[in-house]
PDB file as gemmi writes it, atoms N, CA and C in Angstrom:
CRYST1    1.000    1.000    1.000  90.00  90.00  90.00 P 1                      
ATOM      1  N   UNK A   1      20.000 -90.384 -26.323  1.00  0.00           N  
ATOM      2  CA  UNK A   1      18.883 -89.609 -26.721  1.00  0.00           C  
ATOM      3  C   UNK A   1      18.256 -90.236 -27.948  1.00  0.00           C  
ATOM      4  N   UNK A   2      16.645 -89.799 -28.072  1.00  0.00           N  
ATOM      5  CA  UNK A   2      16.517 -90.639 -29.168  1.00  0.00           C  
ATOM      6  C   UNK A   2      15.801 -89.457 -30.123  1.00  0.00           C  
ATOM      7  N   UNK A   3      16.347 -89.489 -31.664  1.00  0.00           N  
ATOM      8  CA  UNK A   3      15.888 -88.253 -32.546  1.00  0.00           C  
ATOM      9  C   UNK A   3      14.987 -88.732 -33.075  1.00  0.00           C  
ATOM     10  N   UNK A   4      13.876 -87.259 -33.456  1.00  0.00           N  
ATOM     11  CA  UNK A   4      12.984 -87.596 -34.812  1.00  0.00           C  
ATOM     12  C   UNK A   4      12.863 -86.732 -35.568  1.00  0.00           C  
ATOM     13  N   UNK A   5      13.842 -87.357 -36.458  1.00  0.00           N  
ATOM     14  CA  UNK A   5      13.864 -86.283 -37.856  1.00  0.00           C  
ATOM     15  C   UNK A   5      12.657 -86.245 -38.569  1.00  0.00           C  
ATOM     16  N   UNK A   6      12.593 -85.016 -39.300  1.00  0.00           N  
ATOM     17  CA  UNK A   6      11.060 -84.623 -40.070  1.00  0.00           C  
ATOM     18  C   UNK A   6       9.993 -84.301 -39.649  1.00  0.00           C  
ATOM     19  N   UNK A   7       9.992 -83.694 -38.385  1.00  0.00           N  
ATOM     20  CA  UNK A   7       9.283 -83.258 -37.445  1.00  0.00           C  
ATOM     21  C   UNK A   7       8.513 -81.817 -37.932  1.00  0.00           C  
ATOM     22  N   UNK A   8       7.465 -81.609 -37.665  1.00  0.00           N  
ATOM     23  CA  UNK A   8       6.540 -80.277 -38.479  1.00  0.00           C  
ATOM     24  C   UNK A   8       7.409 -79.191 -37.171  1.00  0.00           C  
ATOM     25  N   UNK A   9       7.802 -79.425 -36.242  1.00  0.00           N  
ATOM     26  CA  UNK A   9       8.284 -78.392 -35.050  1.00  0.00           C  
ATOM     27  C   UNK A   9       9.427 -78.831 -34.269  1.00  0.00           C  
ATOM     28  N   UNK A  10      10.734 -78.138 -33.799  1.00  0.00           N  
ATOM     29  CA  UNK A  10      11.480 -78.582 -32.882  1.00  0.00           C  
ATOM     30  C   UNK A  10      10.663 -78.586 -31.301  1.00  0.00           C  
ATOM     31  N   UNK A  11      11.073 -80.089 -31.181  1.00  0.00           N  
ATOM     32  CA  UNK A  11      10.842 -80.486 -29.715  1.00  0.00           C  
ATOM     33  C   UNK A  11      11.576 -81.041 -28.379  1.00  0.00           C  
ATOM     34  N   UNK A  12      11.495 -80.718 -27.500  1.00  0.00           N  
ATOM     35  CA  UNK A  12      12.549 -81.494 -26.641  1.00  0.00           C  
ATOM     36  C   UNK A  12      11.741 -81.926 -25.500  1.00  0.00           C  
ATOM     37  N   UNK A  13      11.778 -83.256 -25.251  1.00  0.00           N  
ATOM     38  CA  UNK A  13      10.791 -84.053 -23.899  1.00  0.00           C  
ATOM     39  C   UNK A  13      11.933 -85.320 -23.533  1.00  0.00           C  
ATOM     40  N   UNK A  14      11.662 -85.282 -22.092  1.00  0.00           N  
ATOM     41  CA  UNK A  14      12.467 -85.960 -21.172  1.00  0.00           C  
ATOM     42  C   UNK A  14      11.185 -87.284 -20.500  1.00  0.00           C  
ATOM     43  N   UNK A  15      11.390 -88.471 -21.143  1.00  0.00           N  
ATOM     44  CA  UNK A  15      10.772 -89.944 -20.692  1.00  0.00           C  
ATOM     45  C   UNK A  15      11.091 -90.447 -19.070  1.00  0.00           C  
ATOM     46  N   UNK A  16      12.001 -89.823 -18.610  1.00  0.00           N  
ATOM     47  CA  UNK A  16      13.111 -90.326 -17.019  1.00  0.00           C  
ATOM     48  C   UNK A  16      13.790 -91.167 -17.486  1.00  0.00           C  
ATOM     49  N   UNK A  17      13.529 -91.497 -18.822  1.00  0.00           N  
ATOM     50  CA  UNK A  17      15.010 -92.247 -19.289  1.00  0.00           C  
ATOM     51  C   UNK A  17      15.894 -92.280 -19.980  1.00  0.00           C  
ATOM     52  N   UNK A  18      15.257 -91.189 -21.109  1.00  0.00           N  
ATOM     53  CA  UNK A  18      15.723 -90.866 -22.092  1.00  0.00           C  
ATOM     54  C   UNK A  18      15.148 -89.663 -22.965  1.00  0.00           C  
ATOM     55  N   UNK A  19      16.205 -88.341 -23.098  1.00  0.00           N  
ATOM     56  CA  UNK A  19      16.125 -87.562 -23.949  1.00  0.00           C  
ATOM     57  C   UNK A  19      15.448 -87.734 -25.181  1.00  0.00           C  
ATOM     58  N   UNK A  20      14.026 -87.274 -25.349  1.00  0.00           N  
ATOM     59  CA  UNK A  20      13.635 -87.193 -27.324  1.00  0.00           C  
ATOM     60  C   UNK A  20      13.543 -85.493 -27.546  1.00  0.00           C  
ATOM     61  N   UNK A  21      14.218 -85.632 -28.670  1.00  0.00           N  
ATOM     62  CA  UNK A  21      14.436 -84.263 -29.438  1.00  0.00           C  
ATOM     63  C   UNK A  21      13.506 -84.378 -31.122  1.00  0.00           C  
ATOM     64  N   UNK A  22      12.956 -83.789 -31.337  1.00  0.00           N  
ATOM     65  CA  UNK A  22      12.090 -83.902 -32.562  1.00  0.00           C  
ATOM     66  C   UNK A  22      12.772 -82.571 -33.237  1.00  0.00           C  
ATOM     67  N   UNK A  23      13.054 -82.934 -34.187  1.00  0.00           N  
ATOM     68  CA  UNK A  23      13.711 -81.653 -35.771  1.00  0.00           C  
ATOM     69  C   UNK A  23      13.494 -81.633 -36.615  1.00  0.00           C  
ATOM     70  N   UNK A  24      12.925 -80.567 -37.305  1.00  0.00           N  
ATOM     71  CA  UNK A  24      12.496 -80.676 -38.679  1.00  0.00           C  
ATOM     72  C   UNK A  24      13.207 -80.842 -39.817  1.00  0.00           C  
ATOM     73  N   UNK A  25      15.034 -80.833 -39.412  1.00  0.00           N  
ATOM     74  CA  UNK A  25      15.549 -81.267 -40.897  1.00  0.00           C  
ATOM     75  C   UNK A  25      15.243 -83.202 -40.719  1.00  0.00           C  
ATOM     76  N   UNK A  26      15.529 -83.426 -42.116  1.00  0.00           N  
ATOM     77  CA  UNK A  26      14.848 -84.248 -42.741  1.00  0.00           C  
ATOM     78  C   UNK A  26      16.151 -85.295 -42.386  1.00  0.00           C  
ATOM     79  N   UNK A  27      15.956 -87.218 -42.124  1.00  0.00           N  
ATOM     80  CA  UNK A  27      17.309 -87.706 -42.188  1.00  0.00           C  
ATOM     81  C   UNK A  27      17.586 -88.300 -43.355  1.00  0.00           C  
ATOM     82  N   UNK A  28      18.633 -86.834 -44.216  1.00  0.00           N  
ATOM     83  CA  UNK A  28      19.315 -87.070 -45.078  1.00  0.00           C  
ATOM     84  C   UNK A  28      20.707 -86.475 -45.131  1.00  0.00           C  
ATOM     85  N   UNK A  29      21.802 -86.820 -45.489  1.00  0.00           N  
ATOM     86  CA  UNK A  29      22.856 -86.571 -45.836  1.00  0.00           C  
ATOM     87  C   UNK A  29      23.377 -86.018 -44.559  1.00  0.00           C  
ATOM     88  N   UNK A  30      23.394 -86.197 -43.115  1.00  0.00           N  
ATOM     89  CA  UNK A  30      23.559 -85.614 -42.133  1.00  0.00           C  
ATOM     90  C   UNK A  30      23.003 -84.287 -41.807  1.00  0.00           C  
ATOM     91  N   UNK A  31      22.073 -84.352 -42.454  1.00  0.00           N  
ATOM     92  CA  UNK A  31      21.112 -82.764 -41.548  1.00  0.00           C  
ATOM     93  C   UNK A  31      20.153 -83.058 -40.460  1.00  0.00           C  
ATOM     94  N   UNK A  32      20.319 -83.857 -40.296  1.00  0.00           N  
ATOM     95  CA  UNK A  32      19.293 -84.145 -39.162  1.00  0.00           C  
ATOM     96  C   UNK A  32      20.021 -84.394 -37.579  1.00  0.00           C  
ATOM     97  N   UNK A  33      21.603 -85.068 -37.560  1.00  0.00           N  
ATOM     98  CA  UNK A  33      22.205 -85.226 -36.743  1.00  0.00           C  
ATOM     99  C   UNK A  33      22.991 -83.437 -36.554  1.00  0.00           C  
ATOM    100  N   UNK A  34      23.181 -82.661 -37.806  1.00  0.00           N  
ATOM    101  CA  UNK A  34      23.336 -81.460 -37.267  1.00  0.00           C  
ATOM    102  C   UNK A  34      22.595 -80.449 -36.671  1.00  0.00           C  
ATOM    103  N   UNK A  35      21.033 -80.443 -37.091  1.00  0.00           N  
ATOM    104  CA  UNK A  35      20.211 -80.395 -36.440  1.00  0.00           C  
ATOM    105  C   UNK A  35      19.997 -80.336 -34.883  1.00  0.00           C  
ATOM    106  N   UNK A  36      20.037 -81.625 -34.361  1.00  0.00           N  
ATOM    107  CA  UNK A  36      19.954 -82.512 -32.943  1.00  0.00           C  
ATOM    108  C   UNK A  36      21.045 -81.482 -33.044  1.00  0.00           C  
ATOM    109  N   UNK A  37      22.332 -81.377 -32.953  1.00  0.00           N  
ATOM    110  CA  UNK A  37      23.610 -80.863 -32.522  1.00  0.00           C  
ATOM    111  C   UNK A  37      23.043 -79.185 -31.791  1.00  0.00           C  
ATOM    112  N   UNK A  38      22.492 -78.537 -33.106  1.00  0.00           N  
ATOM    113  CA  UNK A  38      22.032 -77.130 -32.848  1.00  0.00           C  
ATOM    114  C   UNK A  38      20.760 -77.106 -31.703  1.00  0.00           C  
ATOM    115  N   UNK A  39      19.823 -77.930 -31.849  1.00  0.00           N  
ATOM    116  CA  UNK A  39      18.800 -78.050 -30.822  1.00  0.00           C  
ATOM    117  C   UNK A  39      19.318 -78.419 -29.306  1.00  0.00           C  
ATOM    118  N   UNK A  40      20.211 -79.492 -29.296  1.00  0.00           N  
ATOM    119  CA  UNK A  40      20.319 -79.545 -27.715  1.00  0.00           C  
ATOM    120  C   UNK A  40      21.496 -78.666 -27.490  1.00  0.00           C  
ATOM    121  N   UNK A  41      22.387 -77.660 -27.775  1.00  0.00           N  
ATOM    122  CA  UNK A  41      23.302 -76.715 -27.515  1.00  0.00           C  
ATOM    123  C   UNK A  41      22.164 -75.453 -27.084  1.00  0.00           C  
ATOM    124  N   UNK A  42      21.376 -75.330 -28.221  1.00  0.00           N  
ATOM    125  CA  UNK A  42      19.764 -74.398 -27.344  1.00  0.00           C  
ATOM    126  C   UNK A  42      19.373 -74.912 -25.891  1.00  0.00           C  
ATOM    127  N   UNK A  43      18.814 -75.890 -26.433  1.00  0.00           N  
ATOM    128  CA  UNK A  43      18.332 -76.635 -25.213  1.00  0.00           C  
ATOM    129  C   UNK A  43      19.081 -76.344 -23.435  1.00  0.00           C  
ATOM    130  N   UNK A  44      20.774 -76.818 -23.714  1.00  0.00           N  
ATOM    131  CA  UNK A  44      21.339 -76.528 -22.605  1.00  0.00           C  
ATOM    132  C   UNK A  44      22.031 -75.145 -22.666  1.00  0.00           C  
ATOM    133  N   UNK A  45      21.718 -73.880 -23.602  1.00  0.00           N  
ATOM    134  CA  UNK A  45      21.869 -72.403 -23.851  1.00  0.00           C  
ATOM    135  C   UNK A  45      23.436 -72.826 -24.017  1.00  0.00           C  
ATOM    136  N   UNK A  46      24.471 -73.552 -24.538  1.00  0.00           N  
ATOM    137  CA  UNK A  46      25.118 -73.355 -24.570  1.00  0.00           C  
ATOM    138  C   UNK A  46      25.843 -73.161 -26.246  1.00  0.00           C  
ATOM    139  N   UNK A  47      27.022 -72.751 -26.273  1.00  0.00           N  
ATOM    140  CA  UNK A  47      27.276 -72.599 -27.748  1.00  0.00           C  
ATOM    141  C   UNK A  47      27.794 -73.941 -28.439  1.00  0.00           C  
ATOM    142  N   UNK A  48      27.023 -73.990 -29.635  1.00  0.00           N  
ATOM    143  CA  UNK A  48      27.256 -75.136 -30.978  1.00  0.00           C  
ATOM    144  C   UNK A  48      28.666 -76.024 -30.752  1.00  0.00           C  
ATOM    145  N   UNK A  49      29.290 -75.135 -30.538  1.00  0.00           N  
ATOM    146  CA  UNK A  49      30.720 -75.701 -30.740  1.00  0.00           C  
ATOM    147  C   UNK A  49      31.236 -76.757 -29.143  1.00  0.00           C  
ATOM    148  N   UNK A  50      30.305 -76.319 -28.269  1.00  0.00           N  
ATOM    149  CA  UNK A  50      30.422 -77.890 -26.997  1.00  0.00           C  
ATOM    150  C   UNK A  50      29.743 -79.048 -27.529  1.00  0.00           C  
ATOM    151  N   UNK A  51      29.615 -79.205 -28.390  1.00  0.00           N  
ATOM    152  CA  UNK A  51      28.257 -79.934 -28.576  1.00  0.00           C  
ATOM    153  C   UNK A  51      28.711 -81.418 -30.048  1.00  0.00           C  
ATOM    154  N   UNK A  52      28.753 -82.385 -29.752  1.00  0.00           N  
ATOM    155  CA  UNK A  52      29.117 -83.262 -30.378  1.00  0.00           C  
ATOM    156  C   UNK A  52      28.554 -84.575 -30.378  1.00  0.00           C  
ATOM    157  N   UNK A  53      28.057 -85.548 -31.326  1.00  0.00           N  
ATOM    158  CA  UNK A  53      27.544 -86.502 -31.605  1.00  0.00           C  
ATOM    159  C   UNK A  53      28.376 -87.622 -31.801  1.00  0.00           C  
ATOM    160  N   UNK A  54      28.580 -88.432 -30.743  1.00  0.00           N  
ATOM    161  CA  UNK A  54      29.444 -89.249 -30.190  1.00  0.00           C  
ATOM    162  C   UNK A  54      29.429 -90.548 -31.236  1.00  0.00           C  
ATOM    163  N   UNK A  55      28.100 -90.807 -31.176  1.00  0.00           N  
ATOM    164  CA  UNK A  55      27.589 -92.077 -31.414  1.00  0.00           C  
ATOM    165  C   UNK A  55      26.543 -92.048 -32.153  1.00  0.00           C  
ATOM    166  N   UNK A  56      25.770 -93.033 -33.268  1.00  0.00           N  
ATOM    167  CA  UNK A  56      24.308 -93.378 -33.960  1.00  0.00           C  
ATOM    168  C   UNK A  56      24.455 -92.236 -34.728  1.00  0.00           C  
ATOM    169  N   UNK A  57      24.799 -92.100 -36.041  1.00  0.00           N  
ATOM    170  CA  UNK A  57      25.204 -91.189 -37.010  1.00  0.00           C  
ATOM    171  C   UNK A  57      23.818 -91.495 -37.772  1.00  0.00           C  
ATOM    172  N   UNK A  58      24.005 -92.865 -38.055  1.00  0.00           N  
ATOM    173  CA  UNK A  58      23.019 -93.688 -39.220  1.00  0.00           C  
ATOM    174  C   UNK A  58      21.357 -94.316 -37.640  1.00  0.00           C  
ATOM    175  N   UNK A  59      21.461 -93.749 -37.025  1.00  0.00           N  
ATOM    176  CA  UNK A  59      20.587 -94.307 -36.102  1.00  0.00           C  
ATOM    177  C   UNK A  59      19.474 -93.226 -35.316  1.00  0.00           C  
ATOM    178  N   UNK A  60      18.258 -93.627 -35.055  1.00  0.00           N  
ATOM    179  CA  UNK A  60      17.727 -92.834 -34.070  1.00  0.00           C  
ATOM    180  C   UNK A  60      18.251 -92.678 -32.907  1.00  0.00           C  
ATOM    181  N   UNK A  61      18.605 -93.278 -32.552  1.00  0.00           N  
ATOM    182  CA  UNK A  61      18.892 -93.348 -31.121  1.00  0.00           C  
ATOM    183  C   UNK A  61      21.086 -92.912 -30.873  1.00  0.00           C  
ATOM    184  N   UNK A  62      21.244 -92.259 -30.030  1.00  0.00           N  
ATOM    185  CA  UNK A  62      22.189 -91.111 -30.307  1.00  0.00           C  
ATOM    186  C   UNK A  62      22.742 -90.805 -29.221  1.00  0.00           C  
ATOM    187  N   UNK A  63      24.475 -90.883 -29.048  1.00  0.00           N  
ATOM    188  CA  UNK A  63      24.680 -90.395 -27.651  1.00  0.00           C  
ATOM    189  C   UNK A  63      25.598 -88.795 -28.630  1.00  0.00           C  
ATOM    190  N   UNK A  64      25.208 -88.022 -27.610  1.00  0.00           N  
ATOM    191  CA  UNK A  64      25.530 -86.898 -27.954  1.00  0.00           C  
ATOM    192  C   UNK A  64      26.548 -86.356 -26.313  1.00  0.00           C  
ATOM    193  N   UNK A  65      27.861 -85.717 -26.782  1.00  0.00           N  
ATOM    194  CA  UNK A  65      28.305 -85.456 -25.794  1.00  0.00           C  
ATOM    195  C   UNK A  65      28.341 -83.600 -25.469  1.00  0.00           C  
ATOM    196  N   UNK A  66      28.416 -83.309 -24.498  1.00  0.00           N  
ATOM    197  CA  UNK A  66      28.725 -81.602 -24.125  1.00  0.00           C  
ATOM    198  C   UNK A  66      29.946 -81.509 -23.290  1.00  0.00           C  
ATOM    199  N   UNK A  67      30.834 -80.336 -23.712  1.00  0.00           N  
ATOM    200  CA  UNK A  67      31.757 -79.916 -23.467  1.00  0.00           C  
ATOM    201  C   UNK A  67      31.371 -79.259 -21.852  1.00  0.00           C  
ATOM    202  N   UNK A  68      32.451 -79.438 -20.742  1.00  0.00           N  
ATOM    203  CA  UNK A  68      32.049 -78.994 -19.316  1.00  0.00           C  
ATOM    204  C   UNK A  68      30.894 -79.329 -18.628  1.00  0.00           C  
ATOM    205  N   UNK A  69      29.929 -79.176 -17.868  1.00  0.00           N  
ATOM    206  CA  UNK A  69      28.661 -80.040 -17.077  1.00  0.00           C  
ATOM    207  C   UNK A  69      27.921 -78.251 -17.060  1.00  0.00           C  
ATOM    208  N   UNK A  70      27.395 -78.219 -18.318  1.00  0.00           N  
ATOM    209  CA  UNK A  70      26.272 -76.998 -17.910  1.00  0.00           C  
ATOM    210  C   UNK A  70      25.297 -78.050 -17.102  1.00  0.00           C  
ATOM    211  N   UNK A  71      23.782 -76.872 -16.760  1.00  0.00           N  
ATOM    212  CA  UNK A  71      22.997 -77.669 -15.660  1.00  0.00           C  
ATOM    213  C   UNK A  71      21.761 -77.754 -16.904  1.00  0.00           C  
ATOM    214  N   UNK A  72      21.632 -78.619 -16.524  1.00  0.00           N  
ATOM    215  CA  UNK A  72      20.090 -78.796 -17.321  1.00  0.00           C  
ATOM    216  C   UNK A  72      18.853 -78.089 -17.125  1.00  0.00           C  
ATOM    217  N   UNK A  73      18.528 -77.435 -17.674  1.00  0.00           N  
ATOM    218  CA  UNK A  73      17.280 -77.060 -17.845  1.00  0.00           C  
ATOM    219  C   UNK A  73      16.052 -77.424 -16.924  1.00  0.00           C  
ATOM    220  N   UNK A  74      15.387 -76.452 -15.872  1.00  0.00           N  
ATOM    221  CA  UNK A  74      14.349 -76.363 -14.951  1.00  0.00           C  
ATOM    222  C   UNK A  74      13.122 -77.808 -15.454  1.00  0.00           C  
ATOM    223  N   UNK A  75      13.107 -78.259 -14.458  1.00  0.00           N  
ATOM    224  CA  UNK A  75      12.004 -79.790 -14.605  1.00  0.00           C  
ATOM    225  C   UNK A  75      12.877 -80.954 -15.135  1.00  0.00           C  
ATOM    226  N   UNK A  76      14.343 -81.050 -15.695  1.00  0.00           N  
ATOM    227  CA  UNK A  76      14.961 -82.334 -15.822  1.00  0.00           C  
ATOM    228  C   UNK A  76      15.947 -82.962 -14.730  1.00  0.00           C  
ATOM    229  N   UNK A  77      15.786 -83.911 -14.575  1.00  0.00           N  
ATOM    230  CA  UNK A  77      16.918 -84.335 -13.582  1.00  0.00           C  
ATOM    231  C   UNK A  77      17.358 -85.754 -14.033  1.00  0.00           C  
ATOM    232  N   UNK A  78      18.617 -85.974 -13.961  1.00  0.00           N  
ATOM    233  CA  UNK A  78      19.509 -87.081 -14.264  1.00  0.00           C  
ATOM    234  C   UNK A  78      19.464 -88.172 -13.263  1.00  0.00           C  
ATOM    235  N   UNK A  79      19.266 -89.631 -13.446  1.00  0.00           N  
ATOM    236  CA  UNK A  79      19.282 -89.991 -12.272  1.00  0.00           C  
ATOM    237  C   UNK A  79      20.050 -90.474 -11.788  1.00  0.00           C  
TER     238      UNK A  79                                                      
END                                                                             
């Protein structure tokens, strides 16, 4: 997935290739990767605590993992 911290609004849009999530905390001191954490646990309605940032701490670009296979959200599909 790829983040953009400092965003005036949370956003979530699907490229067919890749997840972008836009958040308004800022990237500093890890608020922005906790952020992403809280937005895509919304995103897939599931709770905070499935929800973990695997990879790209210091990076835009971010693999984020989820606990069990919820379904994604109406209009995305994996390919």
């Amino acid at each position: 997935m790829r983040a953009h911290p400092g965003a005036s609004r949370e956003k979530v849009a699907w490229d067919g290739d890749r997840l972008h999530l836009w958040v308004t905390a800022p990237a500093a001191e890890g608020q922005a990767n906790h952020a992403v954490a809280l937005a895509v646990a919304r995103w897939l309605e599931v709770p905070p605590s499935r929800v973990r940032l695997r990879a790209g701490t210091r990076s835009r670009t971010k693999l984020v993992e989820v606990d069990g296979d919820p379904p994604l959200p109406g209009g995305y599909q994996t390919r």
